[in-house]
C-alpha positions as YAML, in Angstrom:
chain: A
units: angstrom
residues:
- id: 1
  name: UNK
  ca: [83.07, 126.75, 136.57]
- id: 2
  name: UNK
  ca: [82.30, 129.67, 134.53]
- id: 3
  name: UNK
  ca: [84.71, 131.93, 132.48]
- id: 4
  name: UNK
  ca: [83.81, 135.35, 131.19]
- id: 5
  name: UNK
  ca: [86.29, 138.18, 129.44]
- id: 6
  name: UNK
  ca: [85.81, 141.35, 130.69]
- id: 7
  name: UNK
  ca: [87.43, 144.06, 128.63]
- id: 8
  name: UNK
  ca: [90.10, 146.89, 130.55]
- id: 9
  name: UNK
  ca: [90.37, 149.67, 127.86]
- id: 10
  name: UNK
  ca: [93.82, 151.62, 128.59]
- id: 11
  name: UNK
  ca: [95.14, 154.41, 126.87]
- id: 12
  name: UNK
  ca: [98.56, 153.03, 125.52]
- id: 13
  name: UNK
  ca: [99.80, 149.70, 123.57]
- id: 14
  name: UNK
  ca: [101.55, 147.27, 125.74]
- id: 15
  name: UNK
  ca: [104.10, 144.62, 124.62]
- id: 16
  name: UNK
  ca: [103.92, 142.10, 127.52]
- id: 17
  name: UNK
  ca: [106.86, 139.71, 126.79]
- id: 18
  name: UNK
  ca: [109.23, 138.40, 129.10]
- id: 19
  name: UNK
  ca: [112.40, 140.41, 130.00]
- id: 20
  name: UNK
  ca: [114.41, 137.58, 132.02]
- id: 21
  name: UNK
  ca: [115.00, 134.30, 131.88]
- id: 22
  name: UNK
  ca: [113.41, 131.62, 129.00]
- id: 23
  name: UNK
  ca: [116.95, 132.08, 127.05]
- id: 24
  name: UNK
  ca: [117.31, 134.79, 128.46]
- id: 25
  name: UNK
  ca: [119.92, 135.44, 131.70]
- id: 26
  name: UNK
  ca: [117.56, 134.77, 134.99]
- id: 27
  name: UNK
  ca: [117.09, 138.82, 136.67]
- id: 28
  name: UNK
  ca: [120.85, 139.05, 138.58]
- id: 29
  name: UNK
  ca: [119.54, 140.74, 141.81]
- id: 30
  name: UNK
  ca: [116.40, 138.38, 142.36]
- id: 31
  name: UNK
  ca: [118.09, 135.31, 141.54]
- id: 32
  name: UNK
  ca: [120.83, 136.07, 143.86]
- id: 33
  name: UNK
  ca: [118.74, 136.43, 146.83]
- id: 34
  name: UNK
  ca: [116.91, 133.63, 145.82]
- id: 35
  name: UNK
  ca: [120.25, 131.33, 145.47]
- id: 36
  name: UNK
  ca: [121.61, 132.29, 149.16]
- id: 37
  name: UNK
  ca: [119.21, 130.09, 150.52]
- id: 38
  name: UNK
  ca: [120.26, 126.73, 148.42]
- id: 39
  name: UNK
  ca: [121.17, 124.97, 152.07]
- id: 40
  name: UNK
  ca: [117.30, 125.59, 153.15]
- id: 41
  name: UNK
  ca: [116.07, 124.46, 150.03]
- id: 42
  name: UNK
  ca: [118.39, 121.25, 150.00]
- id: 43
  name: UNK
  ca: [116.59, 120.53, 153.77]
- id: 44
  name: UNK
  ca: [113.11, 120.06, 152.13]
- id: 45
  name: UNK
  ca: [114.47, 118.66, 149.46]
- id: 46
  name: UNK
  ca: [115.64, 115.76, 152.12]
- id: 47
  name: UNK
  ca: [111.96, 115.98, 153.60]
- id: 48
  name: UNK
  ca: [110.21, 115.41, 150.44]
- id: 49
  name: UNK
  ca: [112.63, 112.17, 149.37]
- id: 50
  name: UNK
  ca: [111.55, 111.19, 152.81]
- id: 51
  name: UNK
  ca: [107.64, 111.14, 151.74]
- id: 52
  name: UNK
  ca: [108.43, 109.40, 148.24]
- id: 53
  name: UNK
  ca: [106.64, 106.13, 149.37]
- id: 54
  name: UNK
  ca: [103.47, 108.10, 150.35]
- id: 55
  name: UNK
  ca: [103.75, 109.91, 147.18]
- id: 56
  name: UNK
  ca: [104.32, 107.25, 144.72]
- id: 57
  name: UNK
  ca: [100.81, 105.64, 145.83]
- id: 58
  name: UNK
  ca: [99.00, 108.63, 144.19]
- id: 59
  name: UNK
  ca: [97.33, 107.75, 141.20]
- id: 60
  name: UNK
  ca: [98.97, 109.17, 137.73]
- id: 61
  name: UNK
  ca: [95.24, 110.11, 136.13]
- id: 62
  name: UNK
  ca: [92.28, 110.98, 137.81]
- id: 63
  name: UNK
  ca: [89.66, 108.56, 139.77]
- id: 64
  name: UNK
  ca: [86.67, 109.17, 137.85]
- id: 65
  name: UNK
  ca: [84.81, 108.02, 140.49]
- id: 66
  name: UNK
  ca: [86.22, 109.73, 142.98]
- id: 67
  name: UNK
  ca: [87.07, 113.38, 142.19]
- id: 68
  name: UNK
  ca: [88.22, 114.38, 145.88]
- id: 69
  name: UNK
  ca: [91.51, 112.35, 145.32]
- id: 70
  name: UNK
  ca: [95.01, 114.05, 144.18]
- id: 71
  name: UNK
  ca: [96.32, 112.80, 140.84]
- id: 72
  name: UNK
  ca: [99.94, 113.81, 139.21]
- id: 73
  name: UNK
  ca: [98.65, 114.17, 135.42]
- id: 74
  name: UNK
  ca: [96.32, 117.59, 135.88]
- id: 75
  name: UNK
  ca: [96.15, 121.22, 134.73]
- id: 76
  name: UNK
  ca: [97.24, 122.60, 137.65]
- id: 77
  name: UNK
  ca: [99.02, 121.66, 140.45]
- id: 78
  name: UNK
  ca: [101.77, 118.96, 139.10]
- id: 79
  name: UNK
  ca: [105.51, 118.06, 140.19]
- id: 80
  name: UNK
  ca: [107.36, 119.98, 143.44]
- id: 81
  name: UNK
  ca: [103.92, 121.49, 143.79]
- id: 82
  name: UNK
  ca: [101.99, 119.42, 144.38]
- id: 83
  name: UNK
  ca: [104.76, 117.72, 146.71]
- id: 84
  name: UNK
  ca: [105.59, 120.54, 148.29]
- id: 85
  name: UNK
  ca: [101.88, 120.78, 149.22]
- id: 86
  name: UNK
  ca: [102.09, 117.59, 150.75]
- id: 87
  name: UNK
  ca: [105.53, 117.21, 152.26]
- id: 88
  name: UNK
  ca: [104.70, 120.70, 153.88]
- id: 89
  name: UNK
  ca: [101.63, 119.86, 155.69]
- id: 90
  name: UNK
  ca: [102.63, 116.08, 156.78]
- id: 91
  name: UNK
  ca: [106.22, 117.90, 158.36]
- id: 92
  name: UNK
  ca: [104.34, 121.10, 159.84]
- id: 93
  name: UNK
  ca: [101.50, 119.28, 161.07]
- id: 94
  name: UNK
  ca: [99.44, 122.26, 161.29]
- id: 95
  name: UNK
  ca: [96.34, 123.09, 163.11]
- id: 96
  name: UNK
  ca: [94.99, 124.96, 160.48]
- id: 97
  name: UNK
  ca: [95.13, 125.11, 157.10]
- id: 98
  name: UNK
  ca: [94.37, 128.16, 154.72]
- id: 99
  name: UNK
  ca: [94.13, 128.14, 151.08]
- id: 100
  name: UNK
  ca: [92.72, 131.29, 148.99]
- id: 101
  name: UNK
  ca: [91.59, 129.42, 146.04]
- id: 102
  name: UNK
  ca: [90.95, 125.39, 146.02]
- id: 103
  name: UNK
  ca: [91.00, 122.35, 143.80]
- id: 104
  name: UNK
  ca: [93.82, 120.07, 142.98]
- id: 105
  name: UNK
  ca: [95.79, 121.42, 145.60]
- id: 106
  name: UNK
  ca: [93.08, 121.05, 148.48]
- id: 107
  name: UNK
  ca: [92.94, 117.10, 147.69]
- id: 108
  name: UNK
  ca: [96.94, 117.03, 148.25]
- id: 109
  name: UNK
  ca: [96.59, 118.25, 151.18]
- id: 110
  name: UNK
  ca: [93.79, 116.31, 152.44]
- id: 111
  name: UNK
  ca: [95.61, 112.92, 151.16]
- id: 112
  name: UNK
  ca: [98.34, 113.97, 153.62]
- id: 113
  name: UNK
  ca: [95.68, 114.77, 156.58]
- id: 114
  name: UNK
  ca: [94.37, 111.08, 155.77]
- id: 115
  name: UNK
  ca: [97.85, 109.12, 155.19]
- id: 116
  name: UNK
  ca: [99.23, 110.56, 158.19]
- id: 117
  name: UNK
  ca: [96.28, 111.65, 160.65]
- id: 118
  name: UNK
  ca: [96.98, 114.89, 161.08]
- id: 119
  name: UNK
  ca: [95.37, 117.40, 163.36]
- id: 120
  name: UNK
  ca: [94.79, 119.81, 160.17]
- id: 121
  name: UNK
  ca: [91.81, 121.50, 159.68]
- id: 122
  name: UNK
  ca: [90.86, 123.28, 156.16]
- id: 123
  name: UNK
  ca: [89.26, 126.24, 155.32]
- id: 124
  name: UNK
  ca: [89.00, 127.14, 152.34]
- id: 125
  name: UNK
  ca: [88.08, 130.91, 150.48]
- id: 126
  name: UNK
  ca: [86.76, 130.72, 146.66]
- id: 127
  name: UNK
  ca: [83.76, 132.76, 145.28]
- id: 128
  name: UNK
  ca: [83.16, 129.20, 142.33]
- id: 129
  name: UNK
  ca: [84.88, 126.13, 143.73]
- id: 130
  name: UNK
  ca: [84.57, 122.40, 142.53]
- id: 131
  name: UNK
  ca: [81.40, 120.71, 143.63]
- id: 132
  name: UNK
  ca: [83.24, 117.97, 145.28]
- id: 133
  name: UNK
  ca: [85.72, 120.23, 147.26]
- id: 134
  name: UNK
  ca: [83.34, 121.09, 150.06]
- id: 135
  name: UNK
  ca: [83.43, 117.65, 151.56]
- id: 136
  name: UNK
  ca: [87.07, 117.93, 151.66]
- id: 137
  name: UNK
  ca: [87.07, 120.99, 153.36]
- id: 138
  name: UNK
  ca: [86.01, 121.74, 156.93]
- id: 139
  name: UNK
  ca: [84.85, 125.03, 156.54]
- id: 140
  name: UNK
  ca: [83.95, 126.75, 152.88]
- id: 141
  name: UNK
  ca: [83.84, 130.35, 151.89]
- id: 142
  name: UNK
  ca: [82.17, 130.76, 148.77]
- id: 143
  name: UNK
  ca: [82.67, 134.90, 148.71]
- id: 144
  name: UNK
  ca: [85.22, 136.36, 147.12]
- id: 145
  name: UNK
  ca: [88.37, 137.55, 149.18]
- id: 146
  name: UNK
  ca: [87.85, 141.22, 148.85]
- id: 147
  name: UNK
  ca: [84.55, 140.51, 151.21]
- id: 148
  name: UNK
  ca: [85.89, 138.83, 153.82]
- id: 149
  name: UNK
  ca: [86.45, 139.84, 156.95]
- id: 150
  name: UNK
  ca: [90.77, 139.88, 157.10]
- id: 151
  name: UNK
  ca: [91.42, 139.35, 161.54]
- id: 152
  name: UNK
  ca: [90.73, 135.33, 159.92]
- id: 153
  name: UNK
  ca: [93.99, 135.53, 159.19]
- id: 154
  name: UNK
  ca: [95.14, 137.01, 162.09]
- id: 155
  name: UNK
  ca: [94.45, 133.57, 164.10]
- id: 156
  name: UNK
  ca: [97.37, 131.44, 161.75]
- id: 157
  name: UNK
  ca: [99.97, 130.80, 164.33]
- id: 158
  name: UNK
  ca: [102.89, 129.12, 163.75]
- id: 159
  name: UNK
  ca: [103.59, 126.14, 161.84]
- id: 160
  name: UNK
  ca: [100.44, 126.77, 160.00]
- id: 161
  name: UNK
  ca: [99.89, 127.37, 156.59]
- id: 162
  name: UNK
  ca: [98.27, 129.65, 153.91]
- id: 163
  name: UNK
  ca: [98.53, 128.95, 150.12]
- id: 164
  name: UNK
  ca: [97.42, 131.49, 147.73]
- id: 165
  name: UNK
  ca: [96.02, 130.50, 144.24]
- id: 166
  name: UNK
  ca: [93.82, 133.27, 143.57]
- id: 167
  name: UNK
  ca: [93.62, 135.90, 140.18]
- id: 168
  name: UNK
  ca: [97.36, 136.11, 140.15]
- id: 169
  name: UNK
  ca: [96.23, 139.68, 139.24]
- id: 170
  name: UNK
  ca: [96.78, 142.98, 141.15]
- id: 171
  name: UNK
  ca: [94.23, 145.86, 140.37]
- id: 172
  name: UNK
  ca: [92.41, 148.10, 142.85]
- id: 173
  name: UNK
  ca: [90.33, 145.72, 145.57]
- id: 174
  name: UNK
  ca: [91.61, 143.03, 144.26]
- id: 175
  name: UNK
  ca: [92.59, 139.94, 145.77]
- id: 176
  name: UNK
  ca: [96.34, 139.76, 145.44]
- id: 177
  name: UNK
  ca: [96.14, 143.40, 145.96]
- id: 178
  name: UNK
  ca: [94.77, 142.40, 149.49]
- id: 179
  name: UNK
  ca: [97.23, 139.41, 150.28]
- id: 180
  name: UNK
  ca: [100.61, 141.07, 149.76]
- id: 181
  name: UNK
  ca: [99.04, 144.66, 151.27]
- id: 182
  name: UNK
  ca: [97.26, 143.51, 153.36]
- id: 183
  name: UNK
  ca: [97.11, 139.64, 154.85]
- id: 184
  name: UNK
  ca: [100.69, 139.22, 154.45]
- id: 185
  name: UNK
  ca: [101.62, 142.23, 157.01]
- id: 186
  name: UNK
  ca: [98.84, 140.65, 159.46]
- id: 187
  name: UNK
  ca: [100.81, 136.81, 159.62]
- id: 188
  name: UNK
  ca: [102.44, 135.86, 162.94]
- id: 189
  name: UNK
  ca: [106.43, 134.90, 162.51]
- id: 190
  name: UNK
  ca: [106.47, 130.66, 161.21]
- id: 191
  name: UNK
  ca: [103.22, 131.07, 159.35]
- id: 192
  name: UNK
  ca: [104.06, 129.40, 155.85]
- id: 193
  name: UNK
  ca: [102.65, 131.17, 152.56]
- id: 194
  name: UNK
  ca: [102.57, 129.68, 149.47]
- id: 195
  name: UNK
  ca: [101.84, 131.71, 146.50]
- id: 196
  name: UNK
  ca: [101.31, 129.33, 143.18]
- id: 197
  name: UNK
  ca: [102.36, 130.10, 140.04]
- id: 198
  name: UNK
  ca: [105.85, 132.44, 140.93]
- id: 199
  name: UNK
  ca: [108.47, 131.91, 138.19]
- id: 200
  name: UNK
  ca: [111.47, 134.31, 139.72]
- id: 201
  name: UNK
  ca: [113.77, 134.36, 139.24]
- id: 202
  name: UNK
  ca: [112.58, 134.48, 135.73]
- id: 203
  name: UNK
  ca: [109.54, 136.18, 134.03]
- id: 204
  name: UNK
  ca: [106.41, 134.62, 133.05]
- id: 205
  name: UNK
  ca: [106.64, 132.43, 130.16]
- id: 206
  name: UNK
  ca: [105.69, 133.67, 127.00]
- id: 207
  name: UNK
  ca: [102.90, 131.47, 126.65]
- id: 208
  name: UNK
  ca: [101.32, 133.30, 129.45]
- id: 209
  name: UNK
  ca: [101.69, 136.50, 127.54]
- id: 210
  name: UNK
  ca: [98.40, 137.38, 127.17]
- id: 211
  name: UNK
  ca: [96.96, 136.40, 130.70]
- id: 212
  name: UNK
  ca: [98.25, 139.77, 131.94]
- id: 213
  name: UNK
  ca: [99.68, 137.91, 135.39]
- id: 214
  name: UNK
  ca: [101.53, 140.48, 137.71]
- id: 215
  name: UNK
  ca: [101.69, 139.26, 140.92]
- id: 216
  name: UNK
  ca: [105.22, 137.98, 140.73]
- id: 217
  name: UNK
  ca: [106.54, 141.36, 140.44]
- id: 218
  name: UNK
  ca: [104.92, 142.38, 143.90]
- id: 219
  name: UNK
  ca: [106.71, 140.04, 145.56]
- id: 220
  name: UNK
  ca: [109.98, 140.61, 143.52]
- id: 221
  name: UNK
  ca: [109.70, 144.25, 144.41]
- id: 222
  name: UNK
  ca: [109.89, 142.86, 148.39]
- id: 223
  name: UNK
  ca: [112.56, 140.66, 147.69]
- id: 224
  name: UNK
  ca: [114.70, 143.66, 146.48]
- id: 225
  name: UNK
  ca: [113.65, 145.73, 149.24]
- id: 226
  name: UNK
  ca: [115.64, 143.67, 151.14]
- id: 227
  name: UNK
  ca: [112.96, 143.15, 153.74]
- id: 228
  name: UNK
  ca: [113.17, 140.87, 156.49]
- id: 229
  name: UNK
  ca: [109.21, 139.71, 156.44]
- id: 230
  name: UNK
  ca: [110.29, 136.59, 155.15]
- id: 231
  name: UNK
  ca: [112.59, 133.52, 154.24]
- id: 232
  name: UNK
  ca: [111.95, 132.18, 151.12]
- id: 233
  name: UNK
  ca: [112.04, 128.13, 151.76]
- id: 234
  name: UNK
  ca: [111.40, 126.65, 148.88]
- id: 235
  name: UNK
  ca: [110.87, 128.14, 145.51]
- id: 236
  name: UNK
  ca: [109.50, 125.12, 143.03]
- id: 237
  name: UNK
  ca: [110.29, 126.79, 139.66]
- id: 238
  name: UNK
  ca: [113.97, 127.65, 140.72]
- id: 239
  name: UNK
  ca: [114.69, 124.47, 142.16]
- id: 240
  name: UNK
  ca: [113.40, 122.51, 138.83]
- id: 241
  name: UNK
  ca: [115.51, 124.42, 136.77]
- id: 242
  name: UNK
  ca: [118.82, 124.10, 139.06]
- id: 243
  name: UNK
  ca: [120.92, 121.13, 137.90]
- id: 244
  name: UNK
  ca: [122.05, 120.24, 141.30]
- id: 245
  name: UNK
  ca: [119.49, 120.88, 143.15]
- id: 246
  name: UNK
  ca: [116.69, 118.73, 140.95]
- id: 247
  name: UNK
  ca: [118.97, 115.67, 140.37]
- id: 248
  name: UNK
  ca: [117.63, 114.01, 143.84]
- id: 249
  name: UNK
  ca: [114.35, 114.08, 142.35]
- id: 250
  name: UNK
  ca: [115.61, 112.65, 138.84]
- id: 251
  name: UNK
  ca: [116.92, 109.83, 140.45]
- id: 252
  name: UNK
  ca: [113.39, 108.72, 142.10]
- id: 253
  name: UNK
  ca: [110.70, 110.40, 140.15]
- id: 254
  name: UNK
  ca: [109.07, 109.18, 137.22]
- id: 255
  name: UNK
  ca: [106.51, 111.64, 137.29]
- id: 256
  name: UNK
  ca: [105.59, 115.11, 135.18]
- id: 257
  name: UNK
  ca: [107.40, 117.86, 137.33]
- id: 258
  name: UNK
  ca: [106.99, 120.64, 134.47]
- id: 259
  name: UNK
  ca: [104.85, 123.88, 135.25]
- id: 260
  name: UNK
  ca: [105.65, 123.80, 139.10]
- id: 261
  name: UNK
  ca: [105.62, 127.38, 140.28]
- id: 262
  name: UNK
  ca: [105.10, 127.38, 144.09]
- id: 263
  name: UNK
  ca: [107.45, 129.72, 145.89]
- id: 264
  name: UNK
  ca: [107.01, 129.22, 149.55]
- id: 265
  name: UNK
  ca: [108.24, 131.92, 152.35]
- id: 266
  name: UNK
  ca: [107.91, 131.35, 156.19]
- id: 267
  name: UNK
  ca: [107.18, 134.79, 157.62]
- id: 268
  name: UNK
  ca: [109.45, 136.60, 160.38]
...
């Protein structure tokens, strides 16, 4: 895979450091909303413990061998995500599965097709994926989302899933510009959507300063608005960093669970 800079000149200095959370108080409103569902989030909590045997047979490190199967220790889809990924597909059983953006989390999901023959099929949308990931897939789009056609996503029904992994940037035409405008308003009520790399209620570390990520605050803005689109199910970062609601895990997992960030809605 390829990585290029490509300079935005603007016309003001900006100070991009986080305003909430990181020793800093969480933001009230969002973490508020986000805490009224604890008795949802204890459910899947329940549902991953149930898949701990499955999950405890996935290799730590990589196969280098075999680069189509899941490992804990990687870059990018680690701890409740890469659970969630898992626990979420075996329980919904879906007949299809959508991801915008593939890798790490497309062999999760396949090891829980192959542990527990599911129906799921796989289609995958990334303009440079991994080599390896089109024989996990059953259908590949190499284009980049802002060329496909959108009705796609009109044919999720319910119980099946879409995970979104994309720029994590929102400019004009851009592709988290078109999922939250656009796909998300399209999704038939029980569709799950998974959107990696959410941190509310708390800001982007300040690591991640300089990587100019926005698309949290699009989907903080619609949490505020009070909408009813969605139910927010299972939100990785907030349950990690909630004393009560992690100790199950610290009890039975020996594994990495630091940088999870999946915050998963089912739509209305």
């Amino acid at each position: 895979m390829s990585f290029y800079n490509y300079p935005i000149n603007l016309d003001y200095p900006i100070n991009p450091t986080p305003r909430f959370g990181w020793e800093k108080p969480a933001h009230k409103k969002i973490y508020d909303i986000i805490n009224n569902n604890r008795s949802i989030y204890h459910k899947n909590m329940e549902l991953c413990l149930k898949s701990m045997f499955y999950l405890k047979q996935i290799s730590s490190l990589p196969d280098p061998q075999d680069h189509t199967q899941p490992c804990w220790h990687n870059s990018y889809m680690t701890g409740l995500d890469a659970i969630s990924l898992y626990v979420f597909t075996r329980e919904m059983n879906p007949t299809n599965y959508y991801e915008i953006g593939s890798g790490y989390s497309t062999t999760f999901v396949k090891k829980a097709i192959t542990d527990h023959k599911l129906k799921t099929k796989i289609t995958a949308i990334d303009p440079s994926p991994r080599t390896e990931i089109d024989t996990i897939c059953d259908k590949l789009i190499v284009d980049h989302l802002e060329n496909i056609d959108l009705s796609m996503f009109e044919q999720l029904q319910k119980g099946d899933i879409l995970f979104f992994d994309g720029s994590h940037r929102s400019f004009t035409n851009s592709d988290v510009t078109i999922f939250f405008l656009e796909i998300m308003p399209l999704l038939r009520p029980g569709v799950l959507v998974g959107i990696h790399d959410i941190f509310l209620p708390y800001d982007y570390p300040a690591e991640w300063n300089f990587r100019f990520y926005n698309e949290q605050y699009l989907l903080a803005t619609a949490l505020l608005a009070n909408g009813n689109q969605f139910e927010i199910i299972f939100p990785s970062m907030f349950i990690q960093l909630d004393t009560e609601l992690s100790q199950a895990f610290d009890l039975v997992w020996n594994h990495t669970s630091e940088g999870c960030g999946c915050f998963w809605l089912r739509m209305n």
